[in-house]
C-alpha positions in Angstrom: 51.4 -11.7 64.7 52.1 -11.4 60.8 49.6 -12.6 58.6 52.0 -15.0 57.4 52.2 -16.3 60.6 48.5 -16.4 60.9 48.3 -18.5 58.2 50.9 -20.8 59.2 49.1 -21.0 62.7 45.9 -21.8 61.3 46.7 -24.8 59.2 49.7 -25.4 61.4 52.2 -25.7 58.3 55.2 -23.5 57.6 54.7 -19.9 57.6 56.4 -19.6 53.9 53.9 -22.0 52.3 52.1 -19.7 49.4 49.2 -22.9 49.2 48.5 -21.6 52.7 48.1 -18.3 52.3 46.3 -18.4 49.0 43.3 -20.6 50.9 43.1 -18.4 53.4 42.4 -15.3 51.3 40.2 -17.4 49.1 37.6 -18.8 51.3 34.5 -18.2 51.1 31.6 -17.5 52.7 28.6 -20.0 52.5 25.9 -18.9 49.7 22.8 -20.1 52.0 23.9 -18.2 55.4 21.3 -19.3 58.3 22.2 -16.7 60.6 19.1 -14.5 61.2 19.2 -10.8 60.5 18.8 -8.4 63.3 17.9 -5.7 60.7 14.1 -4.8 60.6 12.8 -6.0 57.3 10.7 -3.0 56.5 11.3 -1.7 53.1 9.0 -2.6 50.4 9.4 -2.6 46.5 8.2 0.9 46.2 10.9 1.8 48.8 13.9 0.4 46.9 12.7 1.4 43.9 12.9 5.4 45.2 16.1 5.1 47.0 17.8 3.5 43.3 15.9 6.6 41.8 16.6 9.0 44.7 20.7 8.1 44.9 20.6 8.4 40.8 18.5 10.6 39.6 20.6 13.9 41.7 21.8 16.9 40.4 23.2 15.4 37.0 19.7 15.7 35.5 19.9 19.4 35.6 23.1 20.0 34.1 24.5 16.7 32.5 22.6 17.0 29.4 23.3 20.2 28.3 27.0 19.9 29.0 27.2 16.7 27.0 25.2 18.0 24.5 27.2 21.5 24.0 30.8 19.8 24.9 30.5 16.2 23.0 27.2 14.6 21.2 25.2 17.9 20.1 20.9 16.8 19.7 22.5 13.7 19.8 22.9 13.4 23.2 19.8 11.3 23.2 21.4 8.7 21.6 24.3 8.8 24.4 21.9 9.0 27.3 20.3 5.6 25.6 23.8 4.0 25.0 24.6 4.2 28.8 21.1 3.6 29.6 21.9 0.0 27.5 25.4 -0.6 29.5 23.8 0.4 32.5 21.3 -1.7 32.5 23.6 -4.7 31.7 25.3 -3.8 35.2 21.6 -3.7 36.7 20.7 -7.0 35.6 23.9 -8.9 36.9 22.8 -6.8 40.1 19.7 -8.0 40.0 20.1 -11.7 39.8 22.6 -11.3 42.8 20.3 -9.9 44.7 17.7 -12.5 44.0 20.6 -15.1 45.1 22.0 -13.6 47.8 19.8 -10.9 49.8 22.0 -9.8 52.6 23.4 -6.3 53.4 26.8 -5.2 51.4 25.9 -5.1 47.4 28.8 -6.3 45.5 31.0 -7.4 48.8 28.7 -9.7 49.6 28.4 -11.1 46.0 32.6 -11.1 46.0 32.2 -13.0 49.2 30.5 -16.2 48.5 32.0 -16.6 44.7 36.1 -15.3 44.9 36.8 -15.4 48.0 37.3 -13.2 51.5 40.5 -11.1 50.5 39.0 -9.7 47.1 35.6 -9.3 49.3 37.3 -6.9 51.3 38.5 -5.4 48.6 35.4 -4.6 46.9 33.8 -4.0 50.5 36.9 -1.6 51.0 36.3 0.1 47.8 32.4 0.6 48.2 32.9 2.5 51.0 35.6 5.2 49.5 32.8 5.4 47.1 30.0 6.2 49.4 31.9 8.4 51.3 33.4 10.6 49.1 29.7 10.8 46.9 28.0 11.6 50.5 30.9 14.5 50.7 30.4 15.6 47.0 26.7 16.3 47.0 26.4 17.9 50.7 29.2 20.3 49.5 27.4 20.7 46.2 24.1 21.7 48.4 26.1 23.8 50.6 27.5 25.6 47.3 24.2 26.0 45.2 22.5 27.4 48.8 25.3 29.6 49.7 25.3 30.9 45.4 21.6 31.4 45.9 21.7 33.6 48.5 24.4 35.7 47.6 27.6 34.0 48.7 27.3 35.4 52.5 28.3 31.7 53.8 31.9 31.8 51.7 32.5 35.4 52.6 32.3 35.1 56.0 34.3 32.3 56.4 36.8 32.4 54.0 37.7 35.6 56.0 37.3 34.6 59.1 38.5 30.8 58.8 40.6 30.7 55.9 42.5 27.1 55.3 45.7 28.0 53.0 46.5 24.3 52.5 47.3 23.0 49.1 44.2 20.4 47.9 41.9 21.3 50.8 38.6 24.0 50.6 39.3 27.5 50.7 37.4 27.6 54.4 35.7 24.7 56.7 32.3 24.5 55.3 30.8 24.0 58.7 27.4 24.1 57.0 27.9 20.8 55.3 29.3 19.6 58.3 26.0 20.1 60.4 23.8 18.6 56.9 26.1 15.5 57.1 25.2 14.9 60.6 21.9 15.8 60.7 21.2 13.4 57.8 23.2 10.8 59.3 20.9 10.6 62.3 18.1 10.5 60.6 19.3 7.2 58.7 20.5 5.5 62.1 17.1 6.6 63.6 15.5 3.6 61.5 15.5 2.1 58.2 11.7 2.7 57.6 11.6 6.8 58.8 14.7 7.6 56.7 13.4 6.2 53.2 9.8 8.1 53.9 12.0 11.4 53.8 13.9 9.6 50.8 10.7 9.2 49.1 9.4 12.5 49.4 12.6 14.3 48.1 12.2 11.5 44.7 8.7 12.0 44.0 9.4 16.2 44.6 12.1 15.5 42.1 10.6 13.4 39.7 7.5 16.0 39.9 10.0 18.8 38.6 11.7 17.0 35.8 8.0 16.0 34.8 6.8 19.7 35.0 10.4 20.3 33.0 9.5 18.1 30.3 5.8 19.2 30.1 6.8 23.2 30.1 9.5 22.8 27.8 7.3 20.9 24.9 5.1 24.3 24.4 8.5 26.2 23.5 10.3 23.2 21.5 11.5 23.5 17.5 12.3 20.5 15.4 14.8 23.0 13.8 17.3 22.9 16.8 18.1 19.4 15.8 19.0 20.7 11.8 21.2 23.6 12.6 22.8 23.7 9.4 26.9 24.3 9.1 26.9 27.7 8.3 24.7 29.0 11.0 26.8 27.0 13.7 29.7 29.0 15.7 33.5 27.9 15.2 34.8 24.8 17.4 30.8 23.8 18.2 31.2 20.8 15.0 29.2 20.3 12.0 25.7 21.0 12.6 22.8 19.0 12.2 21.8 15.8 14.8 25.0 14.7 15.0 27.3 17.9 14.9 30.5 16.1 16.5 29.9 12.6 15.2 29.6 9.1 15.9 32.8 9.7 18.0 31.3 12.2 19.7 28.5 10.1 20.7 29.8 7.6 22.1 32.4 10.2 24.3 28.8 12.0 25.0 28.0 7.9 26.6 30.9 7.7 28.6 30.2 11.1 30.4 27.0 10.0 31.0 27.1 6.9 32.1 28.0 8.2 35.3 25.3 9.4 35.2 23.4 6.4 36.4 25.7 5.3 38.8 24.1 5.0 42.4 21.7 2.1 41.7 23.7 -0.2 43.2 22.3 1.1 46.7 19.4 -1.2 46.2 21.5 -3.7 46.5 22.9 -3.0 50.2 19.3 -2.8 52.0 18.8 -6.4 50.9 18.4 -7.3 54.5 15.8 -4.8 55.3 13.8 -5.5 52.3 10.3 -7.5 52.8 10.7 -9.9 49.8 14.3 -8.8 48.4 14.3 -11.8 46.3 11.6 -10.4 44.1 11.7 -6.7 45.1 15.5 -6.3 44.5 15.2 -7.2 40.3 12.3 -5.5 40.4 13.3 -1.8 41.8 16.6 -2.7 40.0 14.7 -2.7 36.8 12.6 0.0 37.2 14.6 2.6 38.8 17.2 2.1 35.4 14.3 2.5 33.5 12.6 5.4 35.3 15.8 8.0 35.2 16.4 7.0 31.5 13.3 8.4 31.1 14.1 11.5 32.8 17.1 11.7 31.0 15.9 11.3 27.7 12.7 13.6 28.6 15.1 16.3 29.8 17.7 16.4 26.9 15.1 16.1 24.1 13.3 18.9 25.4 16.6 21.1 26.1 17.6 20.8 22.8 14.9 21.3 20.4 14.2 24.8 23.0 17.5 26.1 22.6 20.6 25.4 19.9 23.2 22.6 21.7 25.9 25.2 21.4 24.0 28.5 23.1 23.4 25.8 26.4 24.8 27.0 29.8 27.2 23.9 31.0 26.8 24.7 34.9 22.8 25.5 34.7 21.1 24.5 31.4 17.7 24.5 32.7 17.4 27.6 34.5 19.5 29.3 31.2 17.1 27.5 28.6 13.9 29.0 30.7 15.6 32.6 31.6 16.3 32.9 27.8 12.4 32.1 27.0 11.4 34.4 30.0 9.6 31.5 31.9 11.1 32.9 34.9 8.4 31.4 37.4 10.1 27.7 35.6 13.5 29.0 36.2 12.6 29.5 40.4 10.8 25.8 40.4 13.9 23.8 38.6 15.9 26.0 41.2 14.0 23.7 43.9 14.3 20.7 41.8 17.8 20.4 41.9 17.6 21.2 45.5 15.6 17.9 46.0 17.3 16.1 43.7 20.4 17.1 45.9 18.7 15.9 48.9 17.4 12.6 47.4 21.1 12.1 46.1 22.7 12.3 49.4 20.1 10.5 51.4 20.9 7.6 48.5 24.8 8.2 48.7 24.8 7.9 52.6 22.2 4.8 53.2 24.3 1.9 51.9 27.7 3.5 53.4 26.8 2.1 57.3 25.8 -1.2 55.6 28.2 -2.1 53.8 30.7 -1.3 56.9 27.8 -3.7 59.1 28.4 -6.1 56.4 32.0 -6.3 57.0 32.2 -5.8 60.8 29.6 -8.4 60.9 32.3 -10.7 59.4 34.8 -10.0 61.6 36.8 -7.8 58.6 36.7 -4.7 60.0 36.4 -4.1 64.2 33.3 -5.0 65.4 31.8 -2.3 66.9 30.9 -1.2 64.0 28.1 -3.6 63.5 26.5 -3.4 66.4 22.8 -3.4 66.0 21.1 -0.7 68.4 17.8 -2.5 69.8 16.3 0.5 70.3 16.4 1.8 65.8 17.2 -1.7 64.5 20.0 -0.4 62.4 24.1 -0.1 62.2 23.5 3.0 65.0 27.4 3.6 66.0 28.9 2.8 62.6 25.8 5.2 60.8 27.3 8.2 63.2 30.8 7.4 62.4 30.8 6.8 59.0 28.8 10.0 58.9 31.3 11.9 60.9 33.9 11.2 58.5 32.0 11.6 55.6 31.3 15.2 57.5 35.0 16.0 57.9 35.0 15.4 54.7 32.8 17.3 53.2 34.0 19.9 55.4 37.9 20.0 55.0 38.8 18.8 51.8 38.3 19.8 48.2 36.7 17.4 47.1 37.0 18.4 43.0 39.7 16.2 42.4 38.5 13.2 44.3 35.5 12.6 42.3 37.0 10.0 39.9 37.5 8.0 43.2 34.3 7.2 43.2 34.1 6.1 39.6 36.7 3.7 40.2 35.3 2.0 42.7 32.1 1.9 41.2 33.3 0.5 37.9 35.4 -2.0 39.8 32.4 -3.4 42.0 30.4 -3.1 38.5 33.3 -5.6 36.7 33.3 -8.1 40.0 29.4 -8.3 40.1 29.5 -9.4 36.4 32.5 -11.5 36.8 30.5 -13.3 39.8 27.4 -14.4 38.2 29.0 -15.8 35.4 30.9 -17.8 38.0 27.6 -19.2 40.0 26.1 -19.7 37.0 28.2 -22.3 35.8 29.2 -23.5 39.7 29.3 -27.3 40.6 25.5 -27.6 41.4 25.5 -29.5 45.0 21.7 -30.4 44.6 22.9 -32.0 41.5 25.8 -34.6 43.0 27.5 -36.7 40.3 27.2 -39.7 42.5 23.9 -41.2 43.8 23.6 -43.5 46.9 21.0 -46.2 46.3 20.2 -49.7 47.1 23.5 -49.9 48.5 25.7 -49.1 45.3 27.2 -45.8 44.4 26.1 -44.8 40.6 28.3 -42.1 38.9 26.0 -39.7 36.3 28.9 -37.6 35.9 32.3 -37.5 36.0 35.5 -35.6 34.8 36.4 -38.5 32.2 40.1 -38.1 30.5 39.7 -36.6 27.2 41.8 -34.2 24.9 42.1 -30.5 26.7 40.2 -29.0 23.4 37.4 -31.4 23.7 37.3 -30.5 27.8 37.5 -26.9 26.9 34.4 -27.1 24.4 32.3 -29.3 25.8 32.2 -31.6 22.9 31.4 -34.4 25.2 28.0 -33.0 26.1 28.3 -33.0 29.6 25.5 -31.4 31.2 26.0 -31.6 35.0 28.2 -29.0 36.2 31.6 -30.1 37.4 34.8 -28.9 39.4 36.7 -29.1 36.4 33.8 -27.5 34.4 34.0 -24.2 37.1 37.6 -24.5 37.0 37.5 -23.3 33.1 34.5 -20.9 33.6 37.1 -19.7 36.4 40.3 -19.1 33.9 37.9 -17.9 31.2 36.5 -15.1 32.6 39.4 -14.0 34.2 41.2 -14.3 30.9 38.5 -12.1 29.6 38.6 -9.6 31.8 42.6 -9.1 31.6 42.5 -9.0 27.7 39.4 -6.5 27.9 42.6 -4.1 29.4 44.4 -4.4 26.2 41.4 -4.2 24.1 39.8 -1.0 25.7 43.4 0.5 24.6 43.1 -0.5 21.1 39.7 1.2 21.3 41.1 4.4 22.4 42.4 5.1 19.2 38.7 4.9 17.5 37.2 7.6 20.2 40.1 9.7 20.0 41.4 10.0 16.7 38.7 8.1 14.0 39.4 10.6 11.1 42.7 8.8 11.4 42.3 5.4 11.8 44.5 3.4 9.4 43.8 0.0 8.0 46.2 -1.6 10.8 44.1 0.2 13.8 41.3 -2.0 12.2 43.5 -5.2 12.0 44.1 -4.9 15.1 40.9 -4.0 16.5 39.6 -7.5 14.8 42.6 -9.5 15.6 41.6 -8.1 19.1 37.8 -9.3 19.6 38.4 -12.9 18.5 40.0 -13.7 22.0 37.1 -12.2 23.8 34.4 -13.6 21.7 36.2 -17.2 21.6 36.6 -17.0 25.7 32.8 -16.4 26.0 32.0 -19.2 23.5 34.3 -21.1 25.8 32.2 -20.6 28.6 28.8 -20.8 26.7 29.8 -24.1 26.0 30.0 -25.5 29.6 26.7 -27.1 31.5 25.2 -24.3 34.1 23.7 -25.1 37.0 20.3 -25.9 37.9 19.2 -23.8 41.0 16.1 -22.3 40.4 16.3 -18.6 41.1 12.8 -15.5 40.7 15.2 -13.6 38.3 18.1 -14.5 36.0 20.4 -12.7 33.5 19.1 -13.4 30.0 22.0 -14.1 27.3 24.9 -15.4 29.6 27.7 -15.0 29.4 27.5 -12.3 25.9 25.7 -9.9 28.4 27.6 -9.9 31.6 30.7 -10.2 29.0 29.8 -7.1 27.5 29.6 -5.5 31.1 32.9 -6.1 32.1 34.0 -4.6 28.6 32.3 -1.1 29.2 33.3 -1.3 33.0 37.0 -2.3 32.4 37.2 0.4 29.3 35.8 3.4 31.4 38.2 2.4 34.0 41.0 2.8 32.0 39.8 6.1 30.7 40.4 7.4 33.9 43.6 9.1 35.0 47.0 8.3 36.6 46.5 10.5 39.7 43.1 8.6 40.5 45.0 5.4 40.2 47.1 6.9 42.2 45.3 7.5 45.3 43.6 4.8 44.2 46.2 2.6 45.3 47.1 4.7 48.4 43.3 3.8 49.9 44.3 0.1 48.6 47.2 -0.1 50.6 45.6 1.4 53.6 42.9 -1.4 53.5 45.6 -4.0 52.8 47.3 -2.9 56.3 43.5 -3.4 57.9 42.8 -6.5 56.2 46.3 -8.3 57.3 46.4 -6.8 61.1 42.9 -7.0 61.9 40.7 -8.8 59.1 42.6 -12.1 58.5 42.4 -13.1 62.4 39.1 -12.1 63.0 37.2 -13.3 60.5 34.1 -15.2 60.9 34.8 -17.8 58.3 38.1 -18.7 60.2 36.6 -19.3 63.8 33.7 -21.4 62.0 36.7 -23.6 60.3 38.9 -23.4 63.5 35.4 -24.6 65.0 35.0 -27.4 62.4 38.4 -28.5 63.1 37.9 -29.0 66.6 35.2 -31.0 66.1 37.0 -33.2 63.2 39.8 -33.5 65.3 37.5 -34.9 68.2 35.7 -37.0 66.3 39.0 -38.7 65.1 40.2 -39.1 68.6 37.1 -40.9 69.7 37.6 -43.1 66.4 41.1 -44.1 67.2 40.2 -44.7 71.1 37.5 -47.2 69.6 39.7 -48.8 66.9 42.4 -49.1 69.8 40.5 -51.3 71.8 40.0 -49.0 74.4 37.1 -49.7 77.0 36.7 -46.4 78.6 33.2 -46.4 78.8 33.7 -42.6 80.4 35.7 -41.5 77.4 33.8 -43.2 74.7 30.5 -42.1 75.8 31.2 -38.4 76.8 33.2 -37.5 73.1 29.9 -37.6 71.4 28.6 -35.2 74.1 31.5 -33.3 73.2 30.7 -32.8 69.8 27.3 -32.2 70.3 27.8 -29.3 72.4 30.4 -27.9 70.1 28.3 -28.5 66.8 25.3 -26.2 68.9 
């Protein structure tokens, strides 16, 4: 059966009817879901707090700063890490609300789920895991690499002799090594929630204890001059010297790089259900874990810096190059260890949200079920943990993985955009616990109501109204998605600033101004609308300018990206699209709930006619309400 045809048997109306179809892949699931978790709520604040720092804080802290700094921002690279620590943290805080408002397993699916509706869920759910999976594969073959470099390349000899794969966009050999890490790590997560974060924490706090000892060792060798290099003393094709050698430009390309750098936060939001108090705990380790590897980030490429001119720094190993140079060598072997943890802590991170979000979405009935079963024995995802590890194994294994990296991005960025998106949606969402009309004393009193009015005064608000209305969401609806198409054309306007700005011409800048008004004018459009009043233990401060601004930087790193990723980008779309209409659409929780409620409707209007009718079947009349009881349980 097509999905056309699903659709046309669910609402029993023609199979061609596009209404149909469009309120089938748009409803949603219930904000306030009373279903009890069979997850074990285990995990406290402290917990989430070093998973977000643990998934984060991985190998980039070794070697992002000194290739921004040396490639892009110079002893400026400060300023960048602080610029993507800002957008980041605009992501975190739309994360952070969400996960006050709806803690349940899945991260931005979920969110997607009960604002948009089920078919862009998927799509986000879809896309988290191609993100999870090919991060899990990146860092276990990035361990296997910096182990097999450290002891002499043995590993890659022997089996690129012996085992040699001559295939176009795969590895040279089968790293059978990160094939056995994979697995190994995998069981240790479907073991239980609880054991696999203890390990998690001791890899963080190991980590964090080395970029600490980095920071603290490097101040005794560190020279304000490094930051003043003047022109003349600086190499050919390494800029202009000084704190800013490549300029503002090259700052904010030096933000871009790193703002990937603080991807992997968003894991916090997938062990909402095993969280003791996610409602308070999520914002919280949201918060602090953003704020904790800006730190480290900052701490790290201040002291890099000022030890050692931006363009003498090694891109693949600053650290161990900056402390070799000094002849700290006993430093060089402990950040050796470091970035082994950090690799560690980065793949336990990478690979705990990947099982949930796939128990998120079996547990829906969008992807086959088995995948969510619960083991009673661990209390977690135990089959889909094993298999989502095996392919992530496979992987890892088969596959070079170099040019699959931007994957990830996208998907990130994409979950990043719909998260915002959301939130400014349920903030301004027809407020149930604030109905327009009023039952009392046997009249019906109307507080609020869509009167008719001119479509500018509607759009602005200039009535006042203050109680959230279907109309009222309706406009938050078209703004923001107005907003997020023109930030596409504006994030190519901006292109020509980061690229080119000794060029700029007097019409770039036209244009650049021409191009804010629509984006400030839709947010004032949607500032202007009542919000609702549910009363929530963290909120986004400055909707909708902040989320606003988060879909911006989101949208405009997206485009940055290249044509192949979008590319096999949309390949891994259309293979969701093919699971989603065969399997997803018929299955689907929300459908046998409304195909439930229908039955029941459909009863109770029986009974209704039978009594209207005149009918005395005492039998019939008595045992419909029966009927319906049953059913309702």
């Amino acid at each position: 059966m097509t999905a056309m045809e699903e659709f046309a048997e669910y609402y029993g109306m023609p199979s061609w009817s596009v209404t149909n179809a469009f309120r089938v892949l748009t409803r949603k699931k219930p904000l306030e879901d009373s279903n009890e978790s069979k997850l074990a709520k285990v995990l406290s604040a402290f917990d989430l707090t070093a998973l977000g720092i643990g998934s984060t804080l991985g190998v980039g802290v070794y070697v992002l700063a000194g290739e921004v700094s040396k490639q892009y921002a110079g002893p400026a690279v400060v300023v960048s890490f602080l610029i993507a620590a800002i957008a980041s943290i605009f992501a975190g805080l739309c994360y952070a609300e969400f996960g006050a408002r709806v803690p349940k397993a899945g991260s931005a699916y979920i969110y997607s789920y009960v604002t948009i509706g089920e078919f862009i869920a998927f799509l986000i759910g879809w896309n988290l895991i191609l993100e999870y999976a090919i991060g899990s594969a990146s860092v276990v073959k990035g361990l296997s690499t910096y182990l097999d470099q450290l002891c002499g390349n043995p590993m890659s000899s022997f089996l690129g002799t012996h085992m040699p794969i001559n295939i176009d966009g795969m590895g040279a050999y089968p790293d059978l090594f990160a094939f056995v890490v994979t697995i190994l790590f995998s069981l240790g997560i479907a073991v239980g929630a609880k054991e696999s974060t203890r390990v998690n924490n001791v890899f963080t706090m190991l980590n964090l204890g080395v970029v600490l000892f980095v920071i603290i060792a490097g101040l005794f060798k560190v020279s304000s001059s490094n930051w003043s290099i003047p022109k003349s003393e600086v190499p050919e094709g390494y800029g202009h010297g000084g704190f800013m050698p490549y300029g503002v430009s090259g700052i904010i390309k030096g933000a871009a790089v790193c703002f990937y750098g603080f991807i992997g936060f968003d894991c916090i939001a997938t062990a909402g259900e095993e969280a003791k108090n996610p409602k308070k705990s999520i914002p919280f380790a949201v918060i602090v874990s953003l704020a904790m590897i800006f730190l480290a980030y900052f701490g790290v490429s201040t002291v890099l810096t000022m030890m050692l001119p931006y363009f003498d720094q090694d891109e693949k190993a600053p650290l161990p190059h900056v402390f070799r140079i000094n002849g700290w060598h006993v430093a060089e072997y402990v950040v050796s260890i470091g970035a082994m943890f950090g690799l560690c802590s980065s793949m336990m991170g990478a690979m705990f949200p990947l099982p949930r979000i796939v128990f998120a979405m079996s547990n829906d009935g969008l992807l086959f079920k088995f995948l969510g079963d619960i083991s009673e024995k661990y209390k977690t995802p135990f089959k889909g943990t094993m298999i989502t590890g095996l392919l992530t194994g496979i992987l890892a294994a088969v596959f070079n993985l170099s040019q699959l990296v931007n994957m990830m991005s996208i998907g990130t960025l994409l979950a990043y955009s719909m998260v915002a998106s959301c939130v400014l949606m349920l903030r301004y969402e027809v407020d149930d616990r604030r109905e327009s009309r009023i039952v009392g004393n046997g009249r019906v009193m109307v507080l609020e109501q869509d009167r008719p009015c001119a479509l500018w005064r509607r759009i602005f608000n200039l009535n006042g109204q203050t109680v959230p209305t279907k109309q009222t969401s309706r406009i938050v609806t078209y703004s923001v998605t107005l907003f997020s198409l023109w930030c596409m054309v504006f994030s190519q306007i901006l292109t020509k600033f980061e690229e080119d700005l000794a060029n700029v011409t007097s019409f770039d800048g036209i244009k650049l101004v021409l191009g804010t008004i629509p984006l400030v004018l839709l947010l004032l459009i949607v500032s202007r609308q009542p919000t609702s009043g549910v009363k929530l233990s963290f909120k986004v401060p400055l909707v909708p300018w902040l989320p606003g601004i988060s879909i911006l930087i989101n949208i405009y790193l997206m485009i940055k990206l290249d044509i192949l990723t979008w590319v096999r980008f949309s390949i891994w779309i259309a293979i969701g699209l093919a699971i989603f209409l065969s399997y997803g659409v018929r299955h689907s929780r929300l459908r046998q709930r409304e195909q439930r409620n229908n039955s029941i409707a459909m009863m109770r209007d029986c009974s209704n006619s039978a009594l209207l009718g005149g009918q005395e079947n005492s039998k019939y009349s008595n045992e419909v309400p029966l009927i319906l009881m049953h059913s309702t349980s």
